[in-house]
C-alpha positions in Angstrom: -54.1 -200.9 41.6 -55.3 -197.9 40.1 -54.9 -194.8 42.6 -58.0 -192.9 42.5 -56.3 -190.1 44.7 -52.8 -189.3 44.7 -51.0 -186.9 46.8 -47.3 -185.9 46.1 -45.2 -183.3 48.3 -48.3 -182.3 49.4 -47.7 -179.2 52.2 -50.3 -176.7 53.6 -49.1 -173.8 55.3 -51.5 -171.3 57.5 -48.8 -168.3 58.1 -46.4 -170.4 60.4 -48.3 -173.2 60.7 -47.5 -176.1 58.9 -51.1 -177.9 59.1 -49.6 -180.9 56.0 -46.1 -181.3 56.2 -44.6 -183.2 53.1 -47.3 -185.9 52.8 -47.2 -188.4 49.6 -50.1 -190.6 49.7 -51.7 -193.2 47.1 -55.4 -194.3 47.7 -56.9 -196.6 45.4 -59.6 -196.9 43.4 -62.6 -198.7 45.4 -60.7 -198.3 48.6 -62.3 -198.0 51.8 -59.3 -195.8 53.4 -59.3 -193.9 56.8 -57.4 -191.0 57.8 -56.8 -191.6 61.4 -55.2 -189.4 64.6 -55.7 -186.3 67.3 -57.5 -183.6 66.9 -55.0 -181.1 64.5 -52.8 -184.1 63.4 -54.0 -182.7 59.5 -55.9 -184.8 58.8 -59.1 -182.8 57.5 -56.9 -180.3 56.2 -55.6 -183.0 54.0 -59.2 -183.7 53.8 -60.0 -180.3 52.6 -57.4 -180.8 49.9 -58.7 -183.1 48.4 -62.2 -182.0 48.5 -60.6 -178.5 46.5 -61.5 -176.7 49.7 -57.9 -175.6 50.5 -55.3 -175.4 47.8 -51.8 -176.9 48.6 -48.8 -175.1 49.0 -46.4 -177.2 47.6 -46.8 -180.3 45.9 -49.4 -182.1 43.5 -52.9 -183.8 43.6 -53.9 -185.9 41.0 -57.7 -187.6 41.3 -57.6 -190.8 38.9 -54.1 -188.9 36.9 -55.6 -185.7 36.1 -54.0 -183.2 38.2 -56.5 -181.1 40.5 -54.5 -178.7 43.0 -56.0 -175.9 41.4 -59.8 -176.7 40.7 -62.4 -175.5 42.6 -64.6 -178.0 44.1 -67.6 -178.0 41.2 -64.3 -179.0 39.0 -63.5 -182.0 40.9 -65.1 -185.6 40.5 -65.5 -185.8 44.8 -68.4 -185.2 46.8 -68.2 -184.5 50.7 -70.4 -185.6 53.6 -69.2 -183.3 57.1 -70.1 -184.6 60.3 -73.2 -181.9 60.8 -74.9 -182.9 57.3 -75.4 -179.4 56.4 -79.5 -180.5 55.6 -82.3 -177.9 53.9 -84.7 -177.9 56.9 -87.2 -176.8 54.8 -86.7 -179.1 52.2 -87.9 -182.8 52.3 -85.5 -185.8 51.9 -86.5 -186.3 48.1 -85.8 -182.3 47.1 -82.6 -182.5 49.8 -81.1 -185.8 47.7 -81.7 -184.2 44.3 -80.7 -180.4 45.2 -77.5 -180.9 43.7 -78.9 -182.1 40.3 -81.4 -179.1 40.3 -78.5 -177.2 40.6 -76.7 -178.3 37.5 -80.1 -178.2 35.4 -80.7 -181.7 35.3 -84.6 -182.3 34.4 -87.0 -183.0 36.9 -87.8 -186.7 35.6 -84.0 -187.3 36.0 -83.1 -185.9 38.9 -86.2 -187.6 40.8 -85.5 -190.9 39.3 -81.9 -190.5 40.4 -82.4 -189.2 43.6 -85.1 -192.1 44.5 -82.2 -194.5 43.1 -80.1 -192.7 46.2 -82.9 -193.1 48.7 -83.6 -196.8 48.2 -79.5 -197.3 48.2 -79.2 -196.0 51.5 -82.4 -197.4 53.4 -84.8 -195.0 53.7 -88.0 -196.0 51.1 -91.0 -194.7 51.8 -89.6 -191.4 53.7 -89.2 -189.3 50.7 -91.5 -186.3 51.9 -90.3 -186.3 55.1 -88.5 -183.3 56.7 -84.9 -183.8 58.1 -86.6 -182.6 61.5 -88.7 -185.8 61.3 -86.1 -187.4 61.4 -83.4 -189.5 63.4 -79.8 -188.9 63.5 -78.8 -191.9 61.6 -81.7 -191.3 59.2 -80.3 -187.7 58.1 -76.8 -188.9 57.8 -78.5 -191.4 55.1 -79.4 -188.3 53.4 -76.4 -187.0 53.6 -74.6 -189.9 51.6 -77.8 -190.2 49.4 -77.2 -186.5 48.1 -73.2 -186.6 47.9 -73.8 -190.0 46.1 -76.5 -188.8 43.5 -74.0 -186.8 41.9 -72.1 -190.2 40.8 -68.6 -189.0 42.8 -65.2 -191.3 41.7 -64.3 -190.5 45.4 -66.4 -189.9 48.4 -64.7 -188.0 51.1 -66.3 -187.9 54.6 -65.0 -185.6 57.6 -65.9 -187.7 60.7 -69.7 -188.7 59.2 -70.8 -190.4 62.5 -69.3 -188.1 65.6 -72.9 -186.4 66.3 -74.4 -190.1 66.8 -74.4 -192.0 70.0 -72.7 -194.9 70.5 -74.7 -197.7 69.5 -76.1 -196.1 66.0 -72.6 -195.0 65.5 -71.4 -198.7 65.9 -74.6 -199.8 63.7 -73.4 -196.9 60.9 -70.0 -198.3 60.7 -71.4 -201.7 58.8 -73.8 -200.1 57.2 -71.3 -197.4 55.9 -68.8 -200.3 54.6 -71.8 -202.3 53.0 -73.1 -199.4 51.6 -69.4 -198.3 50.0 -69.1 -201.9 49.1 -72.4 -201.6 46.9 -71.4 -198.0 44.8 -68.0 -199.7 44.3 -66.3 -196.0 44.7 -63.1 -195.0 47.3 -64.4 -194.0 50.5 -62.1 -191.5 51.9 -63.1 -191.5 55.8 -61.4 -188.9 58.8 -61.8 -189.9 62.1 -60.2 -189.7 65.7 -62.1 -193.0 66.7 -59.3 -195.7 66.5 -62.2 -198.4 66.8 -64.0 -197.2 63.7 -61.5 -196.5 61.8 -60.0 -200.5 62.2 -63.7 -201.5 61.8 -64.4 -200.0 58.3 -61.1 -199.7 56.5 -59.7 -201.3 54.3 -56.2 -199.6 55.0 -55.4 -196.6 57.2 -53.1 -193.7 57.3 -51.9 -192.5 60.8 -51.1 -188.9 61.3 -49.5 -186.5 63.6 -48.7 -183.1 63.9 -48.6 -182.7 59.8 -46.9 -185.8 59.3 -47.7 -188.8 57.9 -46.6 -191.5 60.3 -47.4 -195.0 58.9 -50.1 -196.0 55.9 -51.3 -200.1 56.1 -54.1 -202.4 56.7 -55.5 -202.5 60.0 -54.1 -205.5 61.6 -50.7 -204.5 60.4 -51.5 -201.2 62.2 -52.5 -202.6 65.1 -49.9 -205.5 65.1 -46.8 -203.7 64.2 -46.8 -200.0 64.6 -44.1 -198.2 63.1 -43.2 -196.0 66.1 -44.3 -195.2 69.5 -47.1 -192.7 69.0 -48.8 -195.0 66.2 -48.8 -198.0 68.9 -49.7 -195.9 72.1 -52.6 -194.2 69.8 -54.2 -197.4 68.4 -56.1 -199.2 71.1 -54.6 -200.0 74.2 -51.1 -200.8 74.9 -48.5 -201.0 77.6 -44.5 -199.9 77.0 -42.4 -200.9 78.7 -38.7 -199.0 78.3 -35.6 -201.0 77.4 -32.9 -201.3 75.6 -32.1 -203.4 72.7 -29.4 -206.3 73.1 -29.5 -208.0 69.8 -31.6 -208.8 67.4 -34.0 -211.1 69.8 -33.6 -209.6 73.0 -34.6 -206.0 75.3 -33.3 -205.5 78.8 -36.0 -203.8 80.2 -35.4 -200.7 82.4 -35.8 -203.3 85.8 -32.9 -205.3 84.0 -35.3 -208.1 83.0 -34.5 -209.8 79.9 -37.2 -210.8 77.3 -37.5 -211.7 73.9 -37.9 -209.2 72.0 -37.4 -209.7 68.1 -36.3 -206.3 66.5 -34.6 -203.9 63.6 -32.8 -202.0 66.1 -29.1 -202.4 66.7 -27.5 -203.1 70.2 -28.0 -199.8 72.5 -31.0 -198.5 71.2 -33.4 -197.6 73.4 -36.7 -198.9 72.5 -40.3 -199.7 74.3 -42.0 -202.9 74.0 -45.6 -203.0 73.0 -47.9 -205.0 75.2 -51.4 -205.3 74.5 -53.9 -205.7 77.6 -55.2 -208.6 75.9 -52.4 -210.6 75.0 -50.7 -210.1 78.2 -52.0 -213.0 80.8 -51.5 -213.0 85.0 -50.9 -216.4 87.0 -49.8 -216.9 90.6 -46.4 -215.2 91.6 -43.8 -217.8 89.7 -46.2 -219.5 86.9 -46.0 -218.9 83.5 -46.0 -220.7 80.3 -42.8 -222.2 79.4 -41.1 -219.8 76.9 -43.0 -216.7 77.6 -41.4 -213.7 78.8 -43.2 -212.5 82.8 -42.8 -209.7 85.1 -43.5 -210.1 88.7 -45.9 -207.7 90.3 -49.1 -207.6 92.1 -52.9 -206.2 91.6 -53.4 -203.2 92.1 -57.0 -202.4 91.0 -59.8 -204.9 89.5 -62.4 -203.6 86.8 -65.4 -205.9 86.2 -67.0 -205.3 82.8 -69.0 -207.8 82.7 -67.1 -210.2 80.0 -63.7 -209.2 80.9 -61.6 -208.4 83.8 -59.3 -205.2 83.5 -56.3 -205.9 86.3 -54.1 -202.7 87.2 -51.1 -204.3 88.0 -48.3 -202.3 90.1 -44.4 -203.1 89.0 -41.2 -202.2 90.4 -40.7 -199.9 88.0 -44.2 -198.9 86.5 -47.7 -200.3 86.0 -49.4 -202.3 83.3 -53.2 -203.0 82.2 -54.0 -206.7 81.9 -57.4 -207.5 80.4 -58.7 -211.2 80.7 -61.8 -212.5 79.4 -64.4 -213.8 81.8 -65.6 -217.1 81.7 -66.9 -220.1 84.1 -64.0 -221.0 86.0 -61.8 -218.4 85.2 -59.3 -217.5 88.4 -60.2 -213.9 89.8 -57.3 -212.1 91.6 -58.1 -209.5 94.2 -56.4 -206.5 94.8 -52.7 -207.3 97.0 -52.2 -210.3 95.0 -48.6 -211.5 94.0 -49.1 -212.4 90.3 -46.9 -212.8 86.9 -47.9 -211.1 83.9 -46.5 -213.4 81.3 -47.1 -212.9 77.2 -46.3 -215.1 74.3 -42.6 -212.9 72.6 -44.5 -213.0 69.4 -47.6 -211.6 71.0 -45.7 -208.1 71.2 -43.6 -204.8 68.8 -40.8 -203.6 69.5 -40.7 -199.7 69.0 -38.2 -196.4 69.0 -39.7 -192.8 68.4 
């Protein structure tokens, strides 16, 4: 694939603060990538890199091969679309889409035809001469992409585009966002801390923390086989439970309970195994699934959300989330229960720090 960004050696350093530490990073062209982690994990600064809004301190950035470390913004082929929109209040949509080609002396035929190109792209015909202030959240975040993408950007970087929007819109954004960066064709570069929308939209993601990048893959691999602890304790939910590795199939878990566990550690390594709410399952105290791994334990708390069940469930030696879905028939266990939690070995990851 051809990269459309590519970052090599890339550090940024405020004073003593290392905000980028080392980061080498490939995003291809028409990729729909997400830069994913806490709050100062680096992951706007590297962000800001791109965008030619902070200048590396080591290392090289190349945007489709031609090195770009050193350009200003205007001298880069990327537009960027921040989280508060930065609108002309006194501007209407039409003159807000097109301000950048007014800017560069495009004629005013051109620059209205292009910018009504924009505004039909994103959804909002027939609201042209409309004031962002006449407007809904959602609607001025359309603007927002309708005037980065008039300027025909190869790459389109956007610095948490949706965090001012409640839930719901934000949930309705993140399709049309992904249909929207199916139909330019261009790479989407997308921050966020919202683990949900970031395994929604992308195509792959890059996890970050504390400068560093941790682990760079597709969603499900992501979510299915994180590389280390903090990338499977940050993505969704998930219980660890402490052990140590035996061999190559196998964990003793800190309560001396053996499971199976297949791994890439060698014997004596101490590891956690990754249990996700869902694909852990509780039974009366003694029944399980033949094969399965179980813990014996008992219920704690009981969360009723309507189409699932959320069980706190108290172990010897720690305590674990257990969601079930909720059907007709489905067995509901009250708090004081003895139960087993039991989960299919290749249901779980095995991780060390």
């Amino acid at each position: 694939m051809t990269s459309a960004v590519e970052l090599s050696g890339i550090t940024k350093r405020f004073g003593d603060v290392v905000a980028v530490d080392n980061v080498d990073l490939s995003i291809a062209d028409g990729e729909f990538f997400a830069m994913l982690g806490p709050s100062g994990c680096g992951k706007t600064t590297t962000l800001r890199l791109i965008a030619g809004l902070e200048f590396p301190t080591e290392g090289s950035l190349s945007i489709f091969g031609q090195e770009v470390g050193t350009l200003t913004p205007d001298k880069r082929p990327v537009n960027t679309v921040f989280q508060n929109y930065a609108l002309f209040p006194h501007l209407t949509v039409l003159e807000n889409v097109g301000f950048g080609l007014k800017m560069q002396g495009i004629d005013k035929e051109t620059t209205r035809r292009r910018s009504m190109e924009m505004i039909e792209l994103v959804q909002l015909d027939g609201l042209a001469e409309r004031k962002p202030s006449q407007m809904s959240g959602g609607q001025q975040q359309r603007v927002a992409l309708a005037r980065a993408l008039v300027n025909q950007p190869k790459v389109l970087l956007l610095d948490e585009p949706l965090g001012a929007l409640d839930l719901k819109l934000r949930q309705e954004m993140q399709l049309e966002l992904k249909k929207l960066q199916r139909d330019v064709g261009i790479s989407f570069v997308f921050v966020t801390h919202d683990q949900e929308e970031a395994l929604t939209m992308s195509d792959r993601i890059a996890v970050m923390d504390d400068g560093k990048l941790l682990q760079v893959a597709t969603p499900e691999e992501i979510y299915e086989r994180p590389a280390n602890r903090f990338v499977a304790d940050f993505i969704g939910q998930t219980n660890l439970l402490e052990g140590t590795v035996s061999d190559s199939e196998t964990v003793i878990l800190e309560n001396g309970v053996s499971v199976r566990a297949k791994n890439g550690f060698s014997a004596g390594t101490h590891v956690a195994v990754s249990l996700r709410p869902e694909r852990a399952h509780i039974q009366s105290q003694g029944e399980f699934e033949e094969g399965w791994s179980h813990v014996n334990g008992f219920v704690e708390t009981v969360t009723y959300l309507g189409n699932a069940l959320i069980y706190g469930i108290k172990l010897d030696w720690m305590d674990l989330e257990v969601r079930e879905e909720n059907h007709p028939g489905v067995e509901l266990y009250k708090p004081g229960a003895e139960i087993t939690v039991s989960w299919d070995p290749d249901a779980i990851s095995v991780v060390s720090d």
